[in-house]
Each structure stands twice: as C-alpha cells, then as structure tokens.
N, C-alpha and C positions, 0 to 999 in steps of 0.2 A: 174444813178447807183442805186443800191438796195442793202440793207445789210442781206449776209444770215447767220443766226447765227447758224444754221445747221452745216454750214461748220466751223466757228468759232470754236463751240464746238469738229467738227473732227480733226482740226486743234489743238486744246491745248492737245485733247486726243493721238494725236500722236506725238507728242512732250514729252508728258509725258510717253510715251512707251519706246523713246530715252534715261529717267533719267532726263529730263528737267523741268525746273519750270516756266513756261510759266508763265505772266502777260499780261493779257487784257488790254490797255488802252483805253477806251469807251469816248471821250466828251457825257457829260450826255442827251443830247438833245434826242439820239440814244437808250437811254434803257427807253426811254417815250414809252407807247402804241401805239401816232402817231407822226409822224414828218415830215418833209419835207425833202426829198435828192436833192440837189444841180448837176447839170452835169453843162455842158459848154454851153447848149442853154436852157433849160429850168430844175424849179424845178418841182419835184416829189412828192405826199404823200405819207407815207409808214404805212400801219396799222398792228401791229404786232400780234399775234397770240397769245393764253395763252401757249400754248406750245414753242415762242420764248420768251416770257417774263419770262417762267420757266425758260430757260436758263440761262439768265441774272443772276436773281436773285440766282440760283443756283451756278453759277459762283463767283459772288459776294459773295453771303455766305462763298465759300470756297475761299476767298481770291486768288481770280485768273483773278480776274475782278475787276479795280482802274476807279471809275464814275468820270470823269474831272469836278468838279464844270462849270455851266455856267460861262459863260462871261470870261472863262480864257484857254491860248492858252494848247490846247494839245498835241502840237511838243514838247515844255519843259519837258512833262511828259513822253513822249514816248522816247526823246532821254537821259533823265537821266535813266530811267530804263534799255534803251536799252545797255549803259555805267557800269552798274550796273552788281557785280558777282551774287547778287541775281535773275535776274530773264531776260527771253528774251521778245522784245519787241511786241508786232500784233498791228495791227494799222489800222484804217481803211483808212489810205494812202499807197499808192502803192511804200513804201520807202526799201521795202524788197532789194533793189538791194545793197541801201546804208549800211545798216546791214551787209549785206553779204560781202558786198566791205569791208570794215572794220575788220571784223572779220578774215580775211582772211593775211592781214597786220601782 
C-alpha cells in the first residue's frame, strides 16, 4: 500500500463542507519524510514530497491531525476519537466499515 495524503486532505475537506470536525489519527512513523509501508508480502519505502509533508504539518498546526507517539497502538486512538462527540475518525485502516456499522445503531 501507499499513503496519499492528497486524498487525506480531500477527504477532511469534504467532511468539513458536511459541518464536520474531522480528526486525523497518523501513528507518527507516517508523517516522517521516509518510511516503510507494510502489505501482506512485502514492505515498501515511501519518500514523501515537501508538498505532502506540507500537508501534514499544515494539518497538525490546525489541530486536525493527532501524531500517535511511537511505540504505542493507534487503534486506542482512533477508536476513542471515533466514540467521541468531538470529532470523526480517518485512519489509515480500512475500518471505515466499522464506523459506519456503529453509527448507523
């Protein structure tokens, strides 16, 4: 896999078109310059661009993007937020279904 933050940023800006207060939860590894992405048979390096690290950080500055300290799980962070009236979850797991399943209850 590959992270676009392209779409990230279309994705919070159209949530915020909604009236919504989107929260980013990033484990921090992901808003480094380089990184490795994980699949099912092999990892990946991913070198990111000054124009996605602008994102990021521009994200972050406006309090719309929470960096998961290493070394700690960011399912914890994603599912209290996502539980939270303040703000809805992105994740970069594919858990949108369970969100949705829930919210729907």
């Amino acid at each position: 896999g590959k992270f676009n933050y392209h779409q990230i940023l279309f994705l919070c800006k159209a949530l915020e078109s909604k009236n919504e207060h989107p929260l980013i939860i990033l484990p921090n590894k992901y808003a480094m310059k380089t990184f490795y992405c994980a699949t099912s048979t092999h990892a990946r390096r991913q070198v990111l661009s000054e124009k996605e690290l602008t994102i990021i950080q521009t994200l972050h500055d406006q309090g719309k993007l929470y960096r998961v300290p290493s070394r700690c799980l960011d399912d914890y962070y994603w599912m209290l937020a996502s539980v939270s009236d303040q703000a809805k979850a992105l994740t970069h797991h594919h858990h949108n279904h369970h969100v949705n399943h829930h919210q729907r209850e």
